[in-house]
Structure formats: C-alpha cells, structure tokens
C-alpha positions in Angstrom: 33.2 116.1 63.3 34.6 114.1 65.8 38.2 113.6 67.1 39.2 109.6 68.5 41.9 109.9 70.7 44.7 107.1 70.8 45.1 106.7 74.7 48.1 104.9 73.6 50.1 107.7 73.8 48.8 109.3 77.1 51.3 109.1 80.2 50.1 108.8 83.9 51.6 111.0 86.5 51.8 110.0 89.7 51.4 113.2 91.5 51.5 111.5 95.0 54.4 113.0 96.9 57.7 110.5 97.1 57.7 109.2 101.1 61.5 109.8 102.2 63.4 106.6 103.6 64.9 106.7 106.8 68.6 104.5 106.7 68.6 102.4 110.3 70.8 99.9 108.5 73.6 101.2 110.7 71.8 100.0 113.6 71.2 97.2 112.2 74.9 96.3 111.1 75.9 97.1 114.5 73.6 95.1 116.0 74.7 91.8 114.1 78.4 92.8 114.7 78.1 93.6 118.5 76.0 89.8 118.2 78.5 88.3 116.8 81.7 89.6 118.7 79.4 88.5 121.7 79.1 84.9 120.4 83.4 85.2 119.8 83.9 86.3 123.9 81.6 83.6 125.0 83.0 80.9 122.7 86.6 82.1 124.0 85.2 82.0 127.8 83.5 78.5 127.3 87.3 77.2 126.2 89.3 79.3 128.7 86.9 77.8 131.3 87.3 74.3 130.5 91.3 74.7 129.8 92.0 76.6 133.2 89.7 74.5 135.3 91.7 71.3 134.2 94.7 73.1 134.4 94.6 74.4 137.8 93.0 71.1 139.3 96.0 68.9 137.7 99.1 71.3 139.7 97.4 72.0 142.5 97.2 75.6 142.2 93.1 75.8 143.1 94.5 78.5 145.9 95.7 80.9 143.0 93.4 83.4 142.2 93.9 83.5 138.1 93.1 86.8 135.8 93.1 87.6 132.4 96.9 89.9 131.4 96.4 92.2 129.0 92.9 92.3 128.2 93.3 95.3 125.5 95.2 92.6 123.1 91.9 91.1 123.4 89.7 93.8 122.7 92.0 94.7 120.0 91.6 91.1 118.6 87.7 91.7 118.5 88.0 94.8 115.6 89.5 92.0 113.1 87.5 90.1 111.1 88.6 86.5 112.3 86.2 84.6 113.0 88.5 82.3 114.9 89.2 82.6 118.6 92.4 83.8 120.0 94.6 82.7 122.9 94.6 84.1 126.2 97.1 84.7 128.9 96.4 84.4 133.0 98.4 85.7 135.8 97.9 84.7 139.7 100.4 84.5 143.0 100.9 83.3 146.4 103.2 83.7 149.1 106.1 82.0 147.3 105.5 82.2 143.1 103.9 83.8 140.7 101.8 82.1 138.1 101.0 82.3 134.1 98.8 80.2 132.5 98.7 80.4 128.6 95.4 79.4 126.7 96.3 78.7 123.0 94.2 77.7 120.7 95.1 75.5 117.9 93.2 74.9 114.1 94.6 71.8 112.1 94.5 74.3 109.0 97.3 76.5 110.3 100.9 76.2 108.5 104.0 75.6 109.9 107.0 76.4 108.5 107.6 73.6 106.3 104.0 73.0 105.1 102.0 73.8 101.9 99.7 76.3 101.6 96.0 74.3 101.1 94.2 75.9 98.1 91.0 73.5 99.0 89.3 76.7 99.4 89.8 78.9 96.4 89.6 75.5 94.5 86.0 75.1 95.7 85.1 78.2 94.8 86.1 78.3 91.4 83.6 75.0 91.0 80.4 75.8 89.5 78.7 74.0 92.3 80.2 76.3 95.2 77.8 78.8 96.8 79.1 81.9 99.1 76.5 80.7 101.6 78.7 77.6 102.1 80.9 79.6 103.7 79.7 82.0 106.7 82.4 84.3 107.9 79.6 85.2 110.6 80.1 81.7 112.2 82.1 80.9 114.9 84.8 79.0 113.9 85.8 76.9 116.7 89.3 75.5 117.6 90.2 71.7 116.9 92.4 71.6 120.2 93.9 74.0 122.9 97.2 74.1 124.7 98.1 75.3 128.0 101.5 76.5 128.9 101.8 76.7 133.0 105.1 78.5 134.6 105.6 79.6 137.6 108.4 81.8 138.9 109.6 82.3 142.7 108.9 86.1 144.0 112.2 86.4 145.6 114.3 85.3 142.6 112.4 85.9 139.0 115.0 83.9 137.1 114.1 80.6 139.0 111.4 79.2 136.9 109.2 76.0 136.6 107.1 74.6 134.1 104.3 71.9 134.8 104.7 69.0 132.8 101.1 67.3 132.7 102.1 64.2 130.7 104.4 63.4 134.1 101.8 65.8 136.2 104.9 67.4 138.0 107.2 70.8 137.9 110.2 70.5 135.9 113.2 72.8 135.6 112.8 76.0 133.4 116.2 77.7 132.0 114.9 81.0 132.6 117.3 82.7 129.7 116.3 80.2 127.2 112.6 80.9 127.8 113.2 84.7 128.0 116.3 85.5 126.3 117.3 87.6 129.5 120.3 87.2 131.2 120.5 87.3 135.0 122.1 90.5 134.7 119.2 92.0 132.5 116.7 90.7 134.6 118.5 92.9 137.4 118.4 96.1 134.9 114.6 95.7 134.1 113.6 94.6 137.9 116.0 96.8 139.9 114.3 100.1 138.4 117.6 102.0 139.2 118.2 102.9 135.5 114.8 103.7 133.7 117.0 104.4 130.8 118.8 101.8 130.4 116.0 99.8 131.3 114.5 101.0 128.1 116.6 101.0 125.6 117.5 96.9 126.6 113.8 96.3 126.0 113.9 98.7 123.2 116.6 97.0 121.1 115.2 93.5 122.4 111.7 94.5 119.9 113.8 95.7 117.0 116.7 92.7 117.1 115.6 90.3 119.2 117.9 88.8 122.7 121.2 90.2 123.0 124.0 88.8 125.7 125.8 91.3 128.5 128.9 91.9 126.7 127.0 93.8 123.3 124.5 94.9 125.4 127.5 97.1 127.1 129.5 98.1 124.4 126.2 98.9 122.9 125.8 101.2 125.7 129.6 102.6 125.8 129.5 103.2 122.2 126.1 105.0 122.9 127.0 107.1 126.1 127.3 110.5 124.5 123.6 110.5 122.6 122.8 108.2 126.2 123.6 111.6 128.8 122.2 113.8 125.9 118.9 112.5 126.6 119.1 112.5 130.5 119.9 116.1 130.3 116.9 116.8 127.4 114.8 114.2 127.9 111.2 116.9 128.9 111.4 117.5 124.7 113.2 114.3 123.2 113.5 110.4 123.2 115.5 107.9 122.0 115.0 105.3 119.7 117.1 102.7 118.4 118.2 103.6 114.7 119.9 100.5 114.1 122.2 97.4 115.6 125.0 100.1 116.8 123.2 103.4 117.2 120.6 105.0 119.1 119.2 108.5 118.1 117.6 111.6 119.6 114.0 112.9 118.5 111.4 115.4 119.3 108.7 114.1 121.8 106.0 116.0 119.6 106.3 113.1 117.2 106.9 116.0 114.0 108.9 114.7 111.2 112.0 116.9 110.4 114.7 116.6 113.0 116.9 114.6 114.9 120.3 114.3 116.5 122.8 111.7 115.9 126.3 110.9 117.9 129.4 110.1 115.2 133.0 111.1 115.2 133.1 112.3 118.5 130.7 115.5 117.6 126.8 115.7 118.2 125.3 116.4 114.8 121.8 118.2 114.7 120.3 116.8 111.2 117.4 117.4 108.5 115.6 114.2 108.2 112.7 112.8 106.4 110.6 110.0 108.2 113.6 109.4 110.4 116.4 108.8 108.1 119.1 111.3 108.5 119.7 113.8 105.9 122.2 116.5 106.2 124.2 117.4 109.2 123.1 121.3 109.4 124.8 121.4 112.6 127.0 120.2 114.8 129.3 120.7 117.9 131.2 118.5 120.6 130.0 120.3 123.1 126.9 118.6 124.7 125.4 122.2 126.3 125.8 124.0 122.9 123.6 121.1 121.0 121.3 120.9 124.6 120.7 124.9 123.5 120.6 124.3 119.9 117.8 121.6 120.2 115.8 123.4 122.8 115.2 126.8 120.7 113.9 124.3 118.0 112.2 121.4 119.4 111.0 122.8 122.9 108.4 124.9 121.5 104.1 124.9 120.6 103.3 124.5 116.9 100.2 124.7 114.6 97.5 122.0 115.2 98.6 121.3 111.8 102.0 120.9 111.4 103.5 117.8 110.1 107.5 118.6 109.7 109.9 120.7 112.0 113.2 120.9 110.0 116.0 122.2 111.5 117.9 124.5 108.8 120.9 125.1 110.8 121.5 126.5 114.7 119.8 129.3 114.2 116.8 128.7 111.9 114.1 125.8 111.3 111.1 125.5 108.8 107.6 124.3 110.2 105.6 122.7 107.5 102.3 122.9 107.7 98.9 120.6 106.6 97.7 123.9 104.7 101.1 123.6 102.7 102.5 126.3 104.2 105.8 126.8 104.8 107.1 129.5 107.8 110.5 130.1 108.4 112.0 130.6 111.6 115.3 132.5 112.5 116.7 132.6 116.3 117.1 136.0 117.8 120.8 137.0 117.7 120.7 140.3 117.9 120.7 141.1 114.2 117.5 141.3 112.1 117.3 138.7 109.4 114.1 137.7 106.6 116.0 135.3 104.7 117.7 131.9 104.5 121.3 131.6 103.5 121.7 129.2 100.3 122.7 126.1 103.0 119.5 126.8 104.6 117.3 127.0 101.5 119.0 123.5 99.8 117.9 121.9 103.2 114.1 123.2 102.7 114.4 122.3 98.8 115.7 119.0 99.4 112.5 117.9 102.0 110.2 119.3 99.7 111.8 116.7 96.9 111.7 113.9 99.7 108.0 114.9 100.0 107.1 114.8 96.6 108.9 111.7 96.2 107.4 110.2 98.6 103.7 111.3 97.7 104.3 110.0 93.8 104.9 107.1 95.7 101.2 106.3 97.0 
C-alpha cells in the first residue's frame, strides 16, 4: 500500500545563513550635506565677489585690504537648513579710516512689515498635481538682488562717520548716534577701556532694551552703585546681569540655578531663586563685607559634576541639588554642631522643589 504525498503542504527552509548589512548611510548623508553646504559657501563667495569688487572700484577704496567680521555667524548660518544665502560683513583700514562693507542679500518673497503672508506654497501643495520633487530643499536658492552698505569712520574720532552714496557716487554725512544709537559720551565708555564694568553693563542693557541717552544711562548706574561695587569687590565668583529696565543683579559664575543677590531698600538681600527670578530674601544685611562673606562660603566653592541648583537657605546653610535627585544639605561652621534645617530653611528647600515640579509638569 502506497502513501501519495500532497507536496502542497511542505515548506522550504532556507538554511543559508542571513549575510549581516553594514549601515554607511551616515557617510553617505554627510557626504551630500558637506556637498551641499559647499555649493552654499561658493554661491555666497561668487555674490560677495561680484558685490565687493563693484563696490570697492566705485569709492575708490582698491587700497583697503577687505576681510570677512565674524566669520563664526557664518559657520553658525551653515548648521540651518536654509537653503538661501546669508549676508556678509567686511572690515579693512588705512592711515586715516576704517572701512565696513555690508553684503545683503535680498529674495523678493521676504515680508515686510505691512505685507501678506504668500500661501502660494502650501496652496500648491494641497493640489493633486503637486509633487515634493518640485520642490528641492537641496538646491541653492539664489538671491533676486544684493545690497551693499559702505561706511567708513575716521581712526582718530570713531563718531565721525561717512556713508558712500553710489547713486551720487560720493561720501555723504553719517549721524553717527542715529546709525549706532551711541552717544558721544558712550562711545568714550566703550573705547576708553577705563571702566570694563561699566563698559559692560551699557552694552549689556543696550541687548535687553535697546539705545538709552546719558542722563538714564547714569541714574541707571547711581541707582545701581551698591549691587555695581558689590561685584568689583566679588567679581572672581559672580556677574551681573541686567534683571530689568531699573535693576541689575548679582549671580554665581558657575552658571547653577539657585541663588542670587539683589540691592533694594538700602540692604543687600541674598535670595532663593528659581531660573533667575527672585524668591525669598533668606538673607540680608547693609553691610557690603557681611553679604561679600555670606556669598563667598556659598558660591565660591567646587560642586558635583552634576549639580543643577545651589540654593542658599539662609547665611549659614545652602542645599546643592543634584542630576541623581539628590539633595545634600550644607551648614557653615560656627562653632556649634548642627544636622538639621530650621523650619525657614526647610520652606525654602520645599518651595524650589514645588517650582521644580511645576516647572517639569510644564514640558
């Protein structure tokens, strides 16, 4: 008797061992993206070229040896993903001026203030006809026109400006505070280098609120004098920074969250804070070497590669908060042994772990 078998229902194995794949994609990806910011610089150069060379042979400045400011805004420009190219700025001298030549580069597309947004774009795409290889993100997009800005300022005096004027293809009068928004006065703080620290915070509130004129600028700094010699005296472990239009504050240079000191009602105030908003005033004095002391046996030390937060509980005890979420108290050495926090010194911890929590159900 014999037995048909149904090879329908026999399965093949394919007992030949499964080859591993070796990933070089990366390379690859590189590779096009290195290409591509290559094609970006010499695009860029091409239109630099062409705008300097017509710039410099209309004034008459073929003598000035030009060169690029600040490249690293550049470079920086490179890690976006525009595909558009971005101005430039060039700097040369001679005996008597020095030179900047600004390179923009201008796309009809962009919007002013006052103009519509263009949904052309998002209106082609929702047509059944549009394709994403229509549009190449990998392509240079070049600019529809550039502009070149040329000033020149006189070595001896910075505030004595010109600007070229190549419709009239001459130097014309530049008001050097309305191109600036320095005053001759501040131009003497920020050239002189006699005050580094007042040259700093004048460029300091200039970023956060824009020009300011002599008279604020000085009661800015009057009002300001106490936190002002602070810093001087403390300024190894602390910096200032501008906390708003009337106040400047002190913080740690290790960059920790936690702490700072503020100036108000004629007493230095050593504070709790959470990502540098003040929170409570655990300590404070009018005397200037009593918070100098204060803030050293706090700030003026070497954490854990970890830590995030240095809290000040009061004068004589701070909390480090740690990655590991680890909390380690610290009490100063008065004399007298002491393992815990007073009930001021434990709201301050509980009240930053609340701002932290806050803050994380926030993300």
């Amino acid at each position: 008797m014999s037995k048909k078998n149904d090879n329908d229902n026999i399965e093949t194995i394919n007992l030949t061992p499964r080859k591993g794949v070796i990933d070089l994609s990366f390379f690859d990806d590189l590779t096009d993206q290195l290409k591509f910011k290559t094609e970006i610089c010499e695009a860029t150069r091409d239109f630099v070229k062409d705008a300097l060379e017509d710039a410099v042979s209309r004034s008459d400045i073929g003598h000035v040896d030009l060169s690029m400011q600040d490249a690293s805004e550049f470079e920086d420009g490179l890690e976006s993903d525009d595909n558009r190219l971005n101005g430039v700025v060039y700097s040369g001298e001679d005996d008597k001026y020095t030179y900047f030549v600004s390179v923009m580069m201008g796309y009809d597309d962009e919007m002013g203030e006052d103009e519509e947004e263009d949904y052309s774009d998002l209106e082609a795409m929702l047509d059944d006809d549009y394709d994403d290889e229509d549009y190449d993100e990998d392509v240079v997009d070049a600019p529809d026109s550039t502009c070149v800005c040329l000033i020149r300022s006189e070595k001896e005096n910075k505030t004595v400006c010109q600007q070229f004027d190549f419709e009239k293809e001459e130097w014309v009068h530049l008001d050097y505070e309305d191109f600036t928004g320095l005053t001759s006065n501040q131009v003497s703080i920020l050239s002189a280098g006699d005050d580094p620290v007042k040259s700093n915070i004048l460029m300091m509130y200039r970023n956060e609120y824009g020009n300011i004129d002599d008279k604020d600028f000085n009661k800015f700094c009057e009002d300001n004098k106490a936190i002002i010699e602070l810093f001087r005296r403390a300024d190894r472990f602390t910096y200032l920074t501008v906390f708003d239009k009337h106040k400047l504050v002190l913080l740690p240079n290790s960059n920790y969250d936690g702490g700072m000191v503020i100036y108000e009602d004629g007493f230095y105030c050593l504070c709790s804070s959470f990502l540098c908003e003040p929170l409570k005033r655990v300590y404070k004095t009018k005397n200037i070497d009593d918070i100098l002391i204060t803030m050293a046996n706090i700030f003026d030390k070497c954490f854990y590669e970890d830590t995030i937060a240095v809290v000040p509980l009061s004068d004589l005890a701070f909390a480090v908060f740690r990655g590991s979420g680890n909390i380690e108290i610290f009490f100063q050495n008065t004399g007298k042994e002491r393992s815990e926090m007073t009930a001021q010194e434990q709201a301050v911890v509980e009240e930053y772990i609340c701002k932290i929590n806050s803050f994380t159900d926030s993300l």
